[in-house]
Structures are given as structure tokens and as C-alpha cells.
C-alpha positions as CSV (number, residue, x, y, z in Angstrom):
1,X,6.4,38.8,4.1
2,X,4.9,35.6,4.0
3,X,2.8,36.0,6.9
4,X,1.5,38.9,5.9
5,X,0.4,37.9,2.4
6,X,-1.5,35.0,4.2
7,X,-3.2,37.4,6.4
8,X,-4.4,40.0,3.4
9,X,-5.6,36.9,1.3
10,X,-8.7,37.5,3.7
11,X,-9.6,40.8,3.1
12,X,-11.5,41.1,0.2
13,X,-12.1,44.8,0.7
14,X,-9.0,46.3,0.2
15,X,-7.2,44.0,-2.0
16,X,-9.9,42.8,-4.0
17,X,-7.2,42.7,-7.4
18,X,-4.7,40.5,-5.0
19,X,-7.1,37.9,-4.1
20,X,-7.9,37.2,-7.8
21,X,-4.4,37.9,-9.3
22,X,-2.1,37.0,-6.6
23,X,-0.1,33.7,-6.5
24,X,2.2,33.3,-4.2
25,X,4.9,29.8,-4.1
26,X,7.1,27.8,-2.3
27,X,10.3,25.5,-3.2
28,X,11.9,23.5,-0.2
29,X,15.4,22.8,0.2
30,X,17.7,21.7,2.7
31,X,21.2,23.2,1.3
32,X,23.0,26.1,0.6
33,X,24.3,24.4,-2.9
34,X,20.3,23.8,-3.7
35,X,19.3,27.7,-2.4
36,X,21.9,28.8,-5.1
37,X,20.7,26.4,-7.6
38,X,17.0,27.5,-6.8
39,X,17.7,31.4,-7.0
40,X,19.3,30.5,-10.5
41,X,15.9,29.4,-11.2
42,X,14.0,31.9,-10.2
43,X,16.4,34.3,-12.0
44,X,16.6,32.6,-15.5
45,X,12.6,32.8,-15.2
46,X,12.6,36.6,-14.4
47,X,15.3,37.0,-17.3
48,X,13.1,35.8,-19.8
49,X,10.3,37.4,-18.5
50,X,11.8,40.5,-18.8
51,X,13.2,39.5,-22.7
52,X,10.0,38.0,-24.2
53,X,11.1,38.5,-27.7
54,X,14.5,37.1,-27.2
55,X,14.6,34.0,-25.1
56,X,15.5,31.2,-26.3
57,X,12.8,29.0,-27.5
58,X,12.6,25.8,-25.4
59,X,9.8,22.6,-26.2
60,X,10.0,20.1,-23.4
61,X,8.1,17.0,-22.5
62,X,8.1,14.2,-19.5
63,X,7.0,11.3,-21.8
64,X,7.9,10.1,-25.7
65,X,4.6,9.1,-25.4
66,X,3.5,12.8,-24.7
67,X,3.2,16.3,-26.7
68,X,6.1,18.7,-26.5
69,X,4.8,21.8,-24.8
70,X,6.9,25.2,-24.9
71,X,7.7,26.7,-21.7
72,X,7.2,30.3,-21.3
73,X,7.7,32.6,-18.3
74,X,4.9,34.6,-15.7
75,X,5.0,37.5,-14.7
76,X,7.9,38.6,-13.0
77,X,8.7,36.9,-9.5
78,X,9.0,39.0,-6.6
79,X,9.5,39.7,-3.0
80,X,11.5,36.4,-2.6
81,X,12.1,35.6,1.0
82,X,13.5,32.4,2.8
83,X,11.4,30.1,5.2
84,X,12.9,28.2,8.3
85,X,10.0,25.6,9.2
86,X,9.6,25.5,13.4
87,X,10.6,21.6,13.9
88,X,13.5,21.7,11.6
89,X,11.9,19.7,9.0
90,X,9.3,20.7,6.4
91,X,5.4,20.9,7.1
92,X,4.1,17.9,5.0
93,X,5.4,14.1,5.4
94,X,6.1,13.7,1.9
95,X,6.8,15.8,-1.3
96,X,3.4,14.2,-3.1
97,X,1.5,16.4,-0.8
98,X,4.1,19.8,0.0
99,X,7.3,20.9,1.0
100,X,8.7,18.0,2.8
101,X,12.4,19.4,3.2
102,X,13.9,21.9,6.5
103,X,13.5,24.9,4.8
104,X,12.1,26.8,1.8
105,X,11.6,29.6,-0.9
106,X,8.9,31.5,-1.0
107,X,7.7,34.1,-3.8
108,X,5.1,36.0,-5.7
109,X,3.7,37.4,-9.0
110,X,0.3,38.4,-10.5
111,X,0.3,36.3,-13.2
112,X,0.8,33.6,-15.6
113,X,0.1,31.0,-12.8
114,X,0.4,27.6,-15.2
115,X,3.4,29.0,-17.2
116,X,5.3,29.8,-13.6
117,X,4.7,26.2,-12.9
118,X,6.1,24.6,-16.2
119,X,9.0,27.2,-16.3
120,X,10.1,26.3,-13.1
121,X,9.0,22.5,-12.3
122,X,11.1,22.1,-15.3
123,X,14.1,23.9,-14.7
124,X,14.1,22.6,-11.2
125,X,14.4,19.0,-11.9
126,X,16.8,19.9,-14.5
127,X,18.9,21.4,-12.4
128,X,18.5,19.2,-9.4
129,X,17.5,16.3,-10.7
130,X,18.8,13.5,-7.6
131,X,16.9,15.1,-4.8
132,X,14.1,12.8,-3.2
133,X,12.2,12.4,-0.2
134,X,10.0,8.9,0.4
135,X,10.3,8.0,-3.6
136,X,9.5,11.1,-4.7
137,X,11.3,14.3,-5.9
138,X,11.6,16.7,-3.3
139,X,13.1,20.1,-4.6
140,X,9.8,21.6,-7.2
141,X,7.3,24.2,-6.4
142,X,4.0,24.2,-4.5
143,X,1.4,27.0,-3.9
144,X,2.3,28.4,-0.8
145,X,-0.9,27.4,1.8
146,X,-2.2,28.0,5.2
147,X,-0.7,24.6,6.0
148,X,2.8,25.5,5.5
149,X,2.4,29.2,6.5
150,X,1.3,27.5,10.2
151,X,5.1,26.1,10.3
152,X,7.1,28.7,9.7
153,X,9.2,29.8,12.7
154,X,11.1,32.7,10.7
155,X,12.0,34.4,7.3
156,X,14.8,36.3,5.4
157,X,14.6,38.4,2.6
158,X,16.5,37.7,-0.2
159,X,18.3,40.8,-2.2
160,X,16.4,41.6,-4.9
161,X,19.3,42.2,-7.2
162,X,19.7,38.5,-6.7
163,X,16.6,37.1,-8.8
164,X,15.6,40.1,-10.9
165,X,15.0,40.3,-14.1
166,X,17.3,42.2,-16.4
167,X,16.2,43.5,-19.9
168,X,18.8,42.7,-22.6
169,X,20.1,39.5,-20.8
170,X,22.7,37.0,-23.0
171,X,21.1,33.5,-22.9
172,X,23.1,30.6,-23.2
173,X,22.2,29.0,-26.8
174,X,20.3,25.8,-25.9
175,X,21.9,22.4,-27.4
176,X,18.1,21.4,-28.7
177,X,15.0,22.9,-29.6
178,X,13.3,20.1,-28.2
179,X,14.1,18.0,-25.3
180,X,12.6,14.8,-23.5
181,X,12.8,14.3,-20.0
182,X,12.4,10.6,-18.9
183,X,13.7,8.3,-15.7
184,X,14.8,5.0,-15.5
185,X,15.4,2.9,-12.1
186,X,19.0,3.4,-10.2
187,X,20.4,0.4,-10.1
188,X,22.3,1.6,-6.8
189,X,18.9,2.0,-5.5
190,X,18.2,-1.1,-6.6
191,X,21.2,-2.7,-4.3
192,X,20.3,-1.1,-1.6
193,X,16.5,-2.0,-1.3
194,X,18.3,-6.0,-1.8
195,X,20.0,-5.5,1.7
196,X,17.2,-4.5,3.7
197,X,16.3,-6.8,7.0
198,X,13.6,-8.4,7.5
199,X,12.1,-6.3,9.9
200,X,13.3,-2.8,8.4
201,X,10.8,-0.9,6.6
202,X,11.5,0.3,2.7
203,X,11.0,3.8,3.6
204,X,13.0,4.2,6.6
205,X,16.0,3.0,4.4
206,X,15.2,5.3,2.0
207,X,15.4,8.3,4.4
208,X,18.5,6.9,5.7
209,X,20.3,7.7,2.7
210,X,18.5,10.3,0.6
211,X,22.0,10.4,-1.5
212,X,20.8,7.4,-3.4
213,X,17.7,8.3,-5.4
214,X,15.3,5.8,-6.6
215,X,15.6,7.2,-10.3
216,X,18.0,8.7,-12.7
217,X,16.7,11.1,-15.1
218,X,17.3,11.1,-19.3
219,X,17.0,13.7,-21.0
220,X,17.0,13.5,-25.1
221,X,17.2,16.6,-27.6
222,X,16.0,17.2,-31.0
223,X,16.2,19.6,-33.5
224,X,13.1,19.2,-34.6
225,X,9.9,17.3,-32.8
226,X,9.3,13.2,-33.7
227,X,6.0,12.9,-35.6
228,X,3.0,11.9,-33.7
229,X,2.2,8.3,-32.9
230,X,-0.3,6.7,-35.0
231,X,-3.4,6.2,-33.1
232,X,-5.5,3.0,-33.9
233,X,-7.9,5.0,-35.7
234,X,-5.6,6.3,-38.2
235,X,-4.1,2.5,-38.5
236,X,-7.4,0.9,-39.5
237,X,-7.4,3.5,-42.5
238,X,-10.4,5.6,-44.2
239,X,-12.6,2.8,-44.5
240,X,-13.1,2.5,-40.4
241,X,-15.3,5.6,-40.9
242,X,-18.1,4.1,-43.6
């Protein structure tokens, strides 16, 4: 459980390998179509974690301006559970600080904390990609903290059959090696900001009608990665350095 976790993260004595290796996460949500979509997340993650040697290679980036980087699983992701926050709305008042949405995912593992994060933050937005809260997306994953623990008012396990990892899993061939994520401004977005009163603040339209996000996303594969910007060193040639 959730709680539970929380509780042994203070007790150095008899879980003195948890404290160290232990990570444990959260991913908000609000509907039953996002739950499925996040579980498929979490599952593709514990596919490849269980098929190291065969998954599909994938080299992603948020930028052109940016290095590709290849996203590989953790360690497998356990003991998944769902949250239901006490006030019907998510412990944090935006998604730049923590779950911001009704209700949540929560899981574990013991390892590979910064490739968890990539794997899924990517996958996520891929996968949900129109989901915002006060200008930012809301649907990604968080450490789990004392903060949100405080708001939880009860939890359900989820079947493990339902995320687990399964040696000798088919992947989907992916339709690039190498793939760009960017965003550009919604220009429904854009219309509705225009009609706002005088008197009516930007962000209380904004909650009014989470359906319209501020940002659509881009995404552009390659089958191999662009070269490397020229820095300004490299421009002023060999004789810069004498």
C-alpha cells in the first residue's frame, strides 16, 4: 500500500536496502479512458523490461535544438494501486508542482529511477498528449511524497496480470528510429483566450474548458539522427584557437 510504503521509508533499521533503492511514483488522472491509457504505459515499460535484448530501439528528444537520448526501461514496476484524493481533486494546485488531477496511479520498483522517468514521461505525453491543467500538461509522473500521501482518502489494487511484464512480448515495429517531440500554440486556444471579459481571469477560463489545450504536440521521425548544429566555435574555424 501506499500508506504503508510512506510509513517504512522511516525506518532505517529494518529496511535499510528500501530506503536507498526504493522509488515509488505517482501519475494523476481523472478518467477511466486515461487509467487504461496509463496502465498501457506502465505495461509496455514492464514489457521491455522484461525483453532487454529485444525491444525495439527508440531515440527521442523534446527540442531540434537538443540531443536525441534513447529511452530505456527500470526495473520492473510493481505493486500498482489506484489513489482517490480526499476533496475530489488532486493535492497540488498545479501540475508544475504535483498531481493536480482527482485521482492517481501509484507504483514502485528498485531501480533505474532516471530511465523510469524518460520511459514513461515520454510515453505518457505520447499517448495523452491534450491533457492540461493551468497551462501545463497534467497526466506525467511525479515521485510519490508525503504531500500527496496526506490526501489520499482510499486505494485499490490493480491486478497484477494487468501491468506485468511478459518475457518474449511481440512489439509493434516503430515507424522511426528517431523521433522529435515539439509543440506549437492551438489556435482554438488562441480564440478562446480573445473572448475573455474584462474582468475574468486567464486561468479560470482555462479550467473552464480543459478540452481545449493551450498546445498541440509534433512529433517528427527519422531514420537516422540530423547532424549536430555547428556551434560558433567550430564556425570561426581552426585558426580561433592560435
Amino acid at each position: 500500500m501506499a500508506e504503508e510504503s510512506a510509513a517504512r521509508a522511516h525506518d532505517p533499521v529494518d529496511n535499510l536496502v528500501e530506503v536507498v533503492e526504493e522509488h515509488e511514483y505517482v501519475v494523476p488522472y481523472d478518467t477511466k479512458q486515461q487509467l487504461f491509457r496509463i496502465l498501457n504505459a506502465i505495461k509496455l515499460h514492464n514489457d521491455y523490461a522484461a525483453n532487454r535484448d529485444t525491444f525495439p530501439v527508440e531515440h527521442v528528444r523534446y527540442s531540434a535544438h537538443e540531443p536525441y537520448k534513447r529511452l530505456e526501461p527500470g526495473k520492473p514496476l510493481t505493486d500498482v494501486e489506484l489513489l482517490f484524493f480526499r476533496e475530489g481533486w488532486g493535492p497540488y494546485a498545479s501540475p508544475c508542482w504535483g498531481p493536480a488531477l482527482t485521482r492517481a496511479v501509484w507504483f514502485r520498483n528498485t531501480g533505474g529511477h532516471k530511465a523510469t522517468f524518460d520511459f514513461l514521461q515520454w510515453h505518457l505525453l505520447r499517448a495523452l498528449p491534450n491533457v492540461y491543467y493551468d497551462g501545463f500538461p497534467a497526466i506525467t509522473v511525479y515521485m510519490h511524497d508525503e504531500w500527496t500521501n496526506s490526501h489520499i482518502a482510499s486505494s485499490k489494487l490493480v491486478r497484477d496480470e494487468r501491468t506485468r511484464g511478459e518475457p518474449g512480448a511481440e512489439f509493434d515495429p516503430l515507424p522511426a528510429a528517431y523521433v522529435t517531440r515539439t509543440t506549437v500554440g492551438n489556435p482554438a486556444f488562441r480564440d478562446l483566450m480573445l473572448e475573455l471579459g474584462e474582468d475574468e481571469p486567464r486561468a479560470k477560463r482555462m479550467r473552464k474548458n480543459p478540452h481545449v489545450p493551450p498546445y498541440q504536440s509534433v512529433y517528427v521521425s527519422a531514420e537516422a539522427p540530423d547532424p549536430p548544429p555547428s556551434t560558433n566555435l567550430e564556425k570561426q574555424g581552426p585558426y580561433f584557437f592560435k
